[in-house]
VEXDREN-2710 file (C-alpha; in Angstrom, 1 decimal):
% VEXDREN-2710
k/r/px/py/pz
1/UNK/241.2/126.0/93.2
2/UNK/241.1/127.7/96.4
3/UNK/238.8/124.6/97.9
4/UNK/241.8/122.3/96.6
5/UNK/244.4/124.1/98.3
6/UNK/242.6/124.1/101.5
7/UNK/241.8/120.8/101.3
8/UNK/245.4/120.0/100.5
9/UNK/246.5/121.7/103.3
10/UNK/244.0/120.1/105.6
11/UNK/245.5/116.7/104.7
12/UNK/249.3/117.8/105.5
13/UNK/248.9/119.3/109.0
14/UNK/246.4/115.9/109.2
15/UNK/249.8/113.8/108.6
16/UNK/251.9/115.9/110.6
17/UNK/249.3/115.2/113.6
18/UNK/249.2/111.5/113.1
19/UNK/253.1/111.7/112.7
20/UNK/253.9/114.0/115.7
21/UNK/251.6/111.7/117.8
22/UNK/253.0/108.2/116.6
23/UNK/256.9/110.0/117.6
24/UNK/255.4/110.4/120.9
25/UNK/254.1/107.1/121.6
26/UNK/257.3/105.6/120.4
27/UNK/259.3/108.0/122.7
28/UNK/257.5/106.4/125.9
29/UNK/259.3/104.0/127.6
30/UNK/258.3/100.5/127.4
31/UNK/256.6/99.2/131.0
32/UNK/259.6/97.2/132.5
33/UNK/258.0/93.9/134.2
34/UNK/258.4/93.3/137.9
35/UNK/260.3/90.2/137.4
36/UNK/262.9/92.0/135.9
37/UNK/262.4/95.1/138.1
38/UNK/263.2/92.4/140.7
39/UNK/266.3/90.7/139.2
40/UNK/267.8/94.7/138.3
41/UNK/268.2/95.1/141.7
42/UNK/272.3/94.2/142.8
43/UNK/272.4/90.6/144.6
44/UNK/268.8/89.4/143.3
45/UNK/268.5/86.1/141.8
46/UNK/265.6/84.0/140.8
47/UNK/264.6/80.7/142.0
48/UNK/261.7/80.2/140.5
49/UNK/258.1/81.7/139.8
50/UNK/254.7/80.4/140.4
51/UNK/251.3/81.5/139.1
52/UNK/248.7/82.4/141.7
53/UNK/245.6/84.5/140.2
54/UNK/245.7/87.9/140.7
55/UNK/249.1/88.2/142.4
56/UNK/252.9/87.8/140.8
57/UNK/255.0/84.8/142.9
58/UNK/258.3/84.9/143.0
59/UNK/261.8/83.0/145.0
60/UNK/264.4/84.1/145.1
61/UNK/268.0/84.5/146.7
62/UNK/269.4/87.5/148.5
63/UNK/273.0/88.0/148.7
64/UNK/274.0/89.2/152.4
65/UNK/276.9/89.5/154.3
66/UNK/277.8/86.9/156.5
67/UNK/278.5/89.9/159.3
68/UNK/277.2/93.1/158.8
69/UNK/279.4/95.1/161.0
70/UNK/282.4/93.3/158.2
71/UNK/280.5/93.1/154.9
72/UNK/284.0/92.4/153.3
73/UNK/284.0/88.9/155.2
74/UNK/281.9/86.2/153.4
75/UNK/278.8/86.2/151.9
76/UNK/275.5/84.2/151.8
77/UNK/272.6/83.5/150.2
78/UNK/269.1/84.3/151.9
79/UNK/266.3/83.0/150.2
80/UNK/263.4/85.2/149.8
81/UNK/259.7/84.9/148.3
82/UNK/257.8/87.9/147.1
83/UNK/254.1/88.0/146.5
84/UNK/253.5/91.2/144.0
85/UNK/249.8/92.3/143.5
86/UNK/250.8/96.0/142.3
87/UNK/253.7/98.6/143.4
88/UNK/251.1/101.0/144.0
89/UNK/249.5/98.9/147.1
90/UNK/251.5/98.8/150.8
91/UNK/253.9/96.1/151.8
92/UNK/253.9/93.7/154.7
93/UNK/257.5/92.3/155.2
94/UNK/257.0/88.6/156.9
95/UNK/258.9/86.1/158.8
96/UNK/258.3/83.0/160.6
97/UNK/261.8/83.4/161.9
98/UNK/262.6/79.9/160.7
99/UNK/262.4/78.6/156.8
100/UNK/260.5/80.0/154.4
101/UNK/257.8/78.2/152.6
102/UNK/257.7/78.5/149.0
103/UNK/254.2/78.2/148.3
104/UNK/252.0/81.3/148.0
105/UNK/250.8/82.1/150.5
106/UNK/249.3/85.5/152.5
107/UNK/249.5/86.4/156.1
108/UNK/246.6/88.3/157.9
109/UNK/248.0/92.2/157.9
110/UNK/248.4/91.2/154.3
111/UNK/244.7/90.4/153.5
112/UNK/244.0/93.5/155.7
113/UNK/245.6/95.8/153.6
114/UNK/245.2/93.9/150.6
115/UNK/248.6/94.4/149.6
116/UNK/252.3/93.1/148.7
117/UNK/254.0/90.6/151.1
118/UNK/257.8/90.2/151.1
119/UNK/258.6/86.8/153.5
120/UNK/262.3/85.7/154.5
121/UNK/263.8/83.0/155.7
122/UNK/265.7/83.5/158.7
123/UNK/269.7/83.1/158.4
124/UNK/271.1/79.5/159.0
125/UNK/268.2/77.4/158.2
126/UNK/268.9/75.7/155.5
127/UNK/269.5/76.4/153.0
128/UNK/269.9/80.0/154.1
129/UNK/273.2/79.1/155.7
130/UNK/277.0/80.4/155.5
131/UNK/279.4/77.2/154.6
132/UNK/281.0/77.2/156.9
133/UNK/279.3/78.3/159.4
134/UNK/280.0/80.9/161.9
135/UNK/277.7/80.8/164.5
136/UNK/278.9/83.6/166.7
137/UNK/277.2/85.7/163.4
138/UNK/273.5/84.2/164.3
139/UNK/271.9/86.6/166.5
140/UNK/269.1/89.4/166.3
141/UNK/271.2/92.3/165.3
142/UNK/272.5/90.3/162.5
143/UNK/269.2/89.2/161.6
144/UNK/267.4/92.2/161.6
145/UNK/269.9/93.7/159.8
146/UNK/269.2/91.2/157.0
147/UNK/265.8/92.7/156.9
148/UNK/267.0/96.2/156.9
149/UNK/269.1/95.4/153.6
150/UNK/266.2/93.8/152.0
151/UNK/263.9/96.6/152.5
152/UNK/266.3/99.3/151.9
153/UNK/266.9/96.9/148.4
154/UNK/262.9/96.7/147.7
155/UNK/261.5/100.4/149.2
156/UNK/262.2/102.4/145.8
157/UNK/260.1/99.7/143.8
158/UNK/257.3/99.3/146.1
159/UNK/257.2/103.0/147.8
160/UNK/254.2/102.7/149.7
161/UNK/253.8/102.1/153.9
162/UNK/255.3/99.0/154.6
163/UNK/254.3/97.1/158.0
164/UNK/256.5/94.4/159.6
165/UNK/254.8/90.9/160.8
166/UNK/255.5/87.6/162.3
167/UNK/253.7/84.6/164.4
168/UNK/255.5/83.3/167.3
169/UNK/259.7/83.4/166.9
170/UNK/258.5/85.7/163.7
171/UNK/256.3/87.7/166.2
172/UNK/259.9/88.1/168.1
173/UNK/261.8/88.9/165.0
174/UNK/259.6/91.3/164.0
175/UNK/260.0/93.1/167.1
176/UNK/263.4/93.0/167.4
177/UNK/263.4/94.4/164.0
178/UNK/261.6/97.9/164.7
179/UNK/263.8/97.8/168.0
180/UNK/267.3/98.2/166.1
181/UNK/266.1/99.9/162.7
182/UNK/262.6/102.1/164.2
183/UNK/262.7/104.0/161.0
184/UNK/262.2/101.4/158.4
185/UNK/258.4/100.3/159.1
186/UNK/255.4/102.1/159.3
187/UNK/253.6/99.6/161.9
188/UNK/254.8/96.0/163.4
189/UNK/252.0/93.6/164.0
190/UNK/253.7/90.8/166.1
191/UNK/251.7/87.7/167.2
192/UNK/251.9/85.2/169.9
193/UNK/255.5/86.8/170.5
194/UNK/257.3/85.6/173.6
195/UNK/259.3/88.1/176.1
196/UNK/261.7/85.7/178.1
197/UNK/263.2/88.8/180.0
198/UNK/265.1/87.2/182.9
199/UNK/265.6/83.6/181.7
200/UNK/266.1/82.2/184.9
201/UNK/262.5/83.9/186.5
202/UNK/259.8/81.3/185.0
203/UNK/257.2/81.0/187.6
204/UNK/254.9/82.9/184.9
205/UNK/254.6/78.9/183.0
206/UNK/253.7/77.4/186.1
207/UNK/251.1/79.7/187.2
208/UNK/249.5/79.5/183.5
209/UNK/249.8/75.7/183.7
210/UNK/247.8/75.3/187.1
211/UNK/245.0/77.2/186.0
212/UNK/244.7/77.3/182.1
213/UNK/241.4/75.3/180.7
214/UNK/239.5/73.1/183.4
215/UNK/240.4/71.3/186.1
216/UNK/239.1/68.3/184.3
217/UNK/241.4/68.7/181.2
218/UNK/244.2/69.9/183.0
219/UNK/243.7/66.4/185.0
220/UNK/243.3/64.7/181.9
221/UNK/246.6/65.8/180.5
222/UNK/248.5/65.3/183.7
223/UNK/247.8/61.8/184.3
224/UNK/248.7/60.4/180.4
225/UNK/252.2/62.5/181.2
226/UNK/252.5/60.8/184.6
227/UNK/251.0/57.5/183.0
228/UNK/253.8/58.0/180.1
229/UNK/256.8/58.0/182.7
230/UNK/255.3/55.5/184.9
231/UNK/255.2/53.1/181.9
232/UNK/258.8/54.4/180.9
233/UNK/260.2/50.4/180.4
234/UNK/257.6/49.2/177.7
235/UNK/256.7/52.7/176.0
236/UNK/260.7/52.8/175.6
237/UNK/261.0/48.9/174.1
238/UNK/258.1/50.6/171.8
239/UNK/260.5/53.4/171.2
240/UNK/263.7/51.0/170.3
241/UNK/261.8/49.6/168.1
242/UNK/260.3/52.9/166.3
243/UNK/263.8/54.1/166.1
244/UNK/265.3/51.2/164.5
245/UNK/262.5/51.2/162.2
246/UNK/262.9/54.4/161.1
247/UNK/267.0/54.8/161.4
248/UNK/266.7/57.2/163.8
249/UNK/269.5/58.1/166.4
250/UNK/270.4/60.2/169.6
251/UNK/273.7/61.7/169.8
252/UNK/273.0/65.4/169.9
253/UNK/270.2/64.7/172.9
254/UNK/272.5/61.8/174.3
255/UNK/270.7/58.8/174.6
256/UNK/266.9/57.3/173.2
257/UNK/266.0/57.8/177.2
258/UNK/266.7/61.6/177.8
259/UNK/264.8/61.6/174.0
260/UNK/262.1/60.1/175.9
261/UNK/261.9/62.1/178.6
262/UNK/262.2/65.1/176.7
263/UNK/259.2/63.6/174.3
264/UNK/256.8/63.2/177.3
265/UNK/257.7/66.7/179.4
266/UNK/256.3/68.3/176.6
267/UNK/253.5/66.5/176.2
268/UNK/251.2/69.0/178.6
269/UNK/252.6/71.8/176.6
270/UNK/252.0/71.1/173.3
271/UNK/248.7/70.5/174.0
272/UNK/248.2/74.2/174.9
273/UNK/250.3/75.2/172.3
274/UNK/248.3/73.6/169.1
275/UNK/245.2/73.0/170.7
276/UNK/241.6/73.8/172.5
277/UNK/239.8/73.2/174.9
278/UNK/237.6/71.1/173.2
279/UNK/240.5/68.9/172.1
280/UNK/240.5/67.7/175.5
281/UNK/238.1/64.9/174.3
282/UNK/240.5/63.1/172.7
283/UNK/242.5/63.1/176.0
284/UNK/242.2/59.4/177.6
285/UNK/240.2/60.4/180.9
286/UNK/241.5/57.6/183.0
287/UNK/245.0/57.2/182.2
288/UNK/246.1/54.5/184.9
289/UNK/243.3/52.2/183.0
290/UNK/244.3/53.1/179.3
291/UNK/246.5/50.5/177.1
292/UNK/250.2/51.4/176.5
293/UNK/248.8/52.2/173.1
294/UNK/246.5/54.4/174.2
295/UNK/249.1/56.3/175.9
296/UNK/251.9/56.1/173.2
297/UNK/250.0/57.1/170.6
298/UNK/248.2/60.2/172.6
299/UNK/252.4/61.4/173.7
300/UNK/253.1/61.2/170.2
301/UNK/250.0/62.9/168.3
302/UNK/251.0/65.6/170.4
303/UNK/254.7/65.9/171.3
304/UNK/256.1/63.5/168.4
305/UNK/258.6/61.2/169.5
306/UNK/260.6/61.8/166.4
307/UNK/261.3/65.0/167.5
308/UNK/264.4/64.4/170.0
309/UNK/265.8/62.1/167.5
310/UNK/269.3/63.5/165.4
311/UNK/267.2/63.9/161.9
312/UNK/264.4/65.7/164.2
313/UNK/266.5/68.3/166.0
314/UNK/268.8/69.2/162.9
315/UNK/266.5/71.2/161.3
316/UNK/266.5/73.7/164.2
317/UNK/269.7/73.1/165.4
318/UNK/269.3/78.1/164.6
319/UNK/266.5/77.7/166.9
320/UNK/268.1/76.4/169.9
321/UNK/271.0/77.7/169.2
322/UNK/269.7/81.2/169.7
323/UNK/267.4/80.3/172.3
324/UNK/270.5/79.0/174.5
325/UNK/272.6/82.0/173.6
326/UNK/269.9/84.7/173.4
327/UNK/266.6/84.6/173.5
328/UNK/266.4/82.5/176.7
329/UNK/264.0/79.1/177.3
330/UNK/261.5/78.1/180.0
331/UNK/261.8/75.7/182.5
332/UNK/259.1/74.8/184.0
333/UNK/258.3/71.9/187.2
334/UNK/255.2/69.2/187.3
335/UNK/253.4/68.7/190.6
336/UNK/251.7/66.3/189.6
337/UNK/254.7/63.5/188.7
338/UNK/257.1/62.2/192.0
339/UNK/260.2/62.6/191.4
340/UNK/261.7/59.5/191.0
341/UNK/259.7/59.5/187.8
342/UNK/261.9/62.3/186.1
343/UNK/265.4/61.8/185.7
344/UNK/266.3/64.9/183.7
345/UNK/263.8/67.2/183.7
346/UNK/263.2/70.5/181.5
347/UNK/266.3/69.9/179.3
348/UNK/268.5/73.1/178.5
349/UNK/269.2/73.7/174.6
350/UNK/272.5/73.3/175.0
351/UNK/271.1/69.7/174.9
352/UNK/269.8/70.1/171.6
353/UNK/272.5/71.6/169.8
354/UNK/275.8/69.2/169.0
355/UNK/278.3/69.8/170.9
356/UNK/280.7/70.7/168.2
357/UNK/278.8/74.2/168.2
358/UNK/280.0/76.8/171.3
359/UNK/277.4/78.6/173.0
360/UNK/277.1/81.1/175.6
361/UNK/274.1/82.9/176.9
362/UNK/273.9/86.9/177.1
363/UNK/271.5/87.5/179.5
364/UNK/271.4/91.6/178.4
365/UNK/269.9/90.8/174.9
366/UNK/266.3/90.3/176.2
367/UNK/266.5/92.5/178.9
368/UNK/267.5/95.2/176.1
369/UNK/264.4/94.6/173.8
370/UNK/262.3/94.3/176.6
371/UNK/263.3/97.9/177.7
372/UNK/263.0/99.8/174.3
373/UNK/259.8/98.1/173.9
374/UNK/257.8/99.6/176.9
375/UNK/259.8/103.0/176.7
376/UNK/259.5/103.4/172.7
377/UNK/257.2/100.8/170.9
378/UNK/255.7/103.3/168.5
379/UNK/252.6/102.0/166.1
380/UNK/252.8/98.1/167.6
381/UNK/250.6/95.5/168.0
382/UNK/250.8/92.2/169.9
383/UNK/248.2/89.6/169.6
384/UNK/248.2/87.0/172.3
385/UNK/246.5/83.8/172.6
386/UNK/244.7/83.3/176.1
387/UNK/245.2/79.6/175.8
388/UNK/248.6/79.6/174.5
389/UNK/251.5/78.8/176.9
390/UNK/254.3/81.5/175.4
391/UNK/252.1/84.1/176.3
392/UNK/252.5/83.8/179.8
393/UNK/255.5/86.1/179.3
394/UNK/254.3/88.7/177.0
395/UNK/255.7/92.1/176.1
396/UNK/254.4/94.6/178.2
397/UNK/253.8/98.7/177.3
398/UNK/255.2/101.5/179.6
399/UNK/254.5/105.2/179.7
400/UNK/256.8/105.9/176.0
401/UNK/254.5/103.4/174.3
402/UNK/252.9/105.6/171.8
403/UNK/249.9/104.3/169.1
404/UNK/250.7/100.8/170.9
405/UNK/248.6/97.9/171.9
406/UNK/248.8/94.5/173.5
407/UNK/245.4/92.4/172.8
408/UNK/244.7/88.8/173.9
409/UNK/242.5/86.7/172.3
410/UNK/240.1/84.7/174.3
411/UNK/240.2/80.9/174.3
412/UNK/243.2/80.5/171.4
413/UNK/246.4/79.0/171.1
414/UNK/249.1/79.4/169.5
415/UNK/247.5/80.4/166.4
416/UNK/246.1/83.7/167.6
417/UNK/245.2/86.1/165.3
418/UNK/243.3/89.6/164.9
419/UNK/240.2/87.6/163.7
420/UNK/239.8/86.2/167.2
421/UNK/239.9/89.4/169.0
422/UNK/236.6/90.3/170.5
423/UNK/234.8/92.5/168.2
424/UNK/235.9/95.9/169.5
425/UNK/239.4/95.1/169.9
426/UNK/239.0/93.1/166.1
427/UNK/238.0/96.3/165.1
428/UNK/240.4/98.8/166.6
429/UNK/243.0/96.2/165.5
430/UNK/242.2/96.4/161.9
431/UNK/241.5/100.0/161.9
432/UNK/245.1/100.6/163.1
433/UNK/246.5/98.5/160.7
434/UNK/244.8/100.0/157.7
435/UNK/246.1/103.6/159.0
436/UNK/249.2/102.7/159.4
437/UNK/249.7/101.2/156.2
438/UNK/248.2/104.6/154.8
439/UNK/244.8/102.8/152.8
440/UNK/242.4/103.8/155.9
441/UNK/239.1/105.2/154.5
442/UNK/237.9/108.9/156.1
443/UNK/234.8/106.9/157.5
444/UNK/237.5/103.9/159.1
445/UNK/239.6/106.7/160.8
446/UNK/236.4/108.7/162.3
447/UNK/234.9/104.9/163.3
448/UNK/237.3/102.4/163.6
449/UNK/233.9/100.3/164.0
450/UNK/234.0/100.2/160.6
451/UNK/236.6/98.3/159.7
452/UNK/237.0/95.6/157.6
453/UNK/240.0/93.5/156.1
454/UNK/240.3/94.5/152.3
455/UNK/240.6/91.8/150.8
456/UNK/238.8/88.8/150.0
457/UNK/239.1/85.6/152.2
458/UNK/241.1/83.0/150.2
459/UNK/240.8/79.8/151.7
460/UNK/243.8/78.4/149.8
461/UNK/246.0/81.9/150.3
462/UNK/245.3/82.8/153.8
463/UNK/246.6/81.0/156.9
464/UNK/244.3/81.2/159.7
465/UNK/245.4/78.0/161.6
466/UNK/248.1/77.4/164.1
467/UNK/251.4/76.4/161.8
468/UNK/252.8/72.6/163.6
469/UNK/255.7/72.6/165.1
470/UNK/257.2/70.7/167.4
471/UNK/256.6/71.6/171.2
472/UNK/258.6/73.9/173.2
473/UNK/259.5/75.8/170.3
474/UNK/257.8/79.4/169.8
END
């Protein structure tokens, strides 16, 4: 009887377990998923979603005030991609500072620290735009306010370090960034970032011009650019007739001849800018003997001559815009043509901006940045390209600079990267990066010799080459 009882009572506080612990498990709280972690927060929409293995892809719009300093005044929306691999990892915020590509995709600090990556699309390119548009509201403090309101929006859900990054105008962004909200990252990596302090003080892009690469290539590339305005009556019936074709026009520029011009000046640039040194083999070595075809076709591989056209210059109608009101543009002379050959010469981008659009340049911005950045950067990297014309005026580092470094890359373009860095600097690169985004191993810290990128190499998710763009943009 006494065996019964026990037993009895062994199979009540038995039930009482399973039922206590069955409560409990019911009582936790469901994980939410990120997608709708994402849409809770205020102004998030979704685009769309794609599937990439091992990572969450996600567009989506942003709601932001048109002006910051007036929130109550219009509103826009910024589109926005996010590329979740866990909350628990660091984030790199990233922007080319023009559209925003909708693909996944993952930008070197991001395969460092095998992390997030949040990207944006910078305001007024389309379709990131205001309607209408105020254009007076398009400038860096407005823009880097946009990214201050995204990450103050997406810091509680992914809590870890975040780091800041950009290539080129994106390298610029990011900098201008840490320069008005120094609190918000943890580290900016900034690459092939121009510094156009004084805009009208450009002797810096003719000295790299008379010596970058060899004498040979430099010759090379000179006399097709000379050839190409020499030959300016055929190459420009070719041009008519490549226009018409395609239903392209000039107003904005002003006529299919400044278009021209304008096509061929940059020829010598773009070069530099997208290419190397062994690329000079494709270069037509005696351009007074080549075929008009020969010489078309190498101006337009490399410059485009759709470029100056109305439906080329629209979609960066932000670009100039800022670069004629803020961040400054080169000018820069060529030796090597007579003058009777140029008409126009370096065109300003008030050229390339219609006309219905005011502008007015604020030569303080730059010289601002400039400042704070030699007096204050604080846990930034620049990565230059040795090859690459807009890093012939870089940002420099003063006394204040703390944890900061400015690193070239030998022989690259416009595509410079930490992976090109000679192998100390490679190293002490990616072992800063890896502290600052708080997943640096003890043995990384004691040896920065040690350090490697955490995450795989995806072919398909990493870009290591030079994005195209059309010359004389950054």
């Amino acid at each position: 009887m006494r065996k019964a009882l026990r037993w009895l009572l062994a199979l009540v506080v038995l039930i009482g377990t399973v039922s206590t612990a069955g409560a409990a498990t019911a009582a936790e709280p469901k994980a939410v998923d990120i997608k709708d972690r994402l849409l809770s927060i205020p102004g998030m929409s979704l685009i769309e979603e794609k599937p990439y293995t091992g990572y969450r892809f996600f567009v989506l719009n942003y709601t932001q005030p048109v002006d910051h300093r007036r929130p109550s005044k219009g509103t826009f929306q910024q589109r926005i991609t996010v590329l979740h691999k866990d909350v628990n990892r660091p984030t790199v915020f990233y922007t080319g500072g023009y559209s925003v590509s909708t693909n996944p995709s993952r930008r070197e600090p991001t395969q460092i620290v095998d992390g997030n990556q949040v990207s944006m699309e910078y305001r007024y390119f389309t379709p990131s735009r205001p309607e209408p548009a105020d254009w007076s509201k398009l400038d860096i403090w407005q823009a880097a306010s946009d990214q201050h309101r995204i990450f103050k929006a997406l810091k509680p859900l992914y809590s870890e370090n975040w780091l800041s990054t950009g290539g080129s105008k994106g390298g610029m962004t990011a900098t201008y960034y840490e320069r008005f909200y120094p609190r918000d990252m943890d580290g900016v990596v900034a690459y092939v970032a121009p510094n156009d302090v004084v805009n009208r003080e450009d002797r810096a892009y003719d000295r790299f011009f008379a010596r970058v690469g060899t004498e040979e290539c430099r010759d090379r590339l000179n006399g097709v650019q000379r050839e190409a305005l020499v030959r300016r009556a055929p190459l420009k019936e070719k041009y008519e007739a490549y226009a018409a074709e395609n239903g392209y026009t000039f107003d904005t520029i002003g006529s299919l001849d400044r278009a021209y011009e304008a096509v061929v000046l940059d020829y010598v640039w773009g070069f530099w800018q997208y290419s190397t040194l062994k690329d000079c083999a494709d270069i037509p070595a005696d351009a007074k003997n080549a075929t008009d075809d020969e010489i078309w076709n190498s101006v337009d591989t490399i410059s485009g001559f759709s470029f100056y056209t109305d439906q080329g210059l629209a979609p960066y109608t932000p670009y100039y815009y800022q670069a004629g009101t803020q961040l400054g543009a080169p000018t820069i002379h060529f030796p090597h043509i007579e003058k009777k050959y140029i008409r126009y010469g370096y065109q300003p981008p008030r050229n390339f901006v219609p006309r219905s659009i005011p502008m007015r340049f604020e030569p303080w911005v730059m010289r601002d940045v400039d400042r704070w950045v030699r007096h204050n950067a604080d846990q930034m990297l620049f990565v230059y390209g040795e090859n690459d014309p807009w890093g012939a005026e870089p940002f420099r580092l003063g006394r204040g600079a703390h944890d900061s470094y400015v690193l070239t890359a030998p022989g690259m373009n416009h595509g410079a990267n930490v992976a090109g860095l000679v192998p100390e600097e490679k190293a002490l690169a990616t072992a800063r990066i890896l502290d600052w985004a708080g997943v640096a191993s003890a043995e990384v810290r004691e040896n920065p010799s040690a350090a490697e990128p955490l995450a795989t190499f995806d072919a398909k998710l990493d870009k290591r080459d030079v994005q195209r763009e059309p010359a004389l943009r950054p």
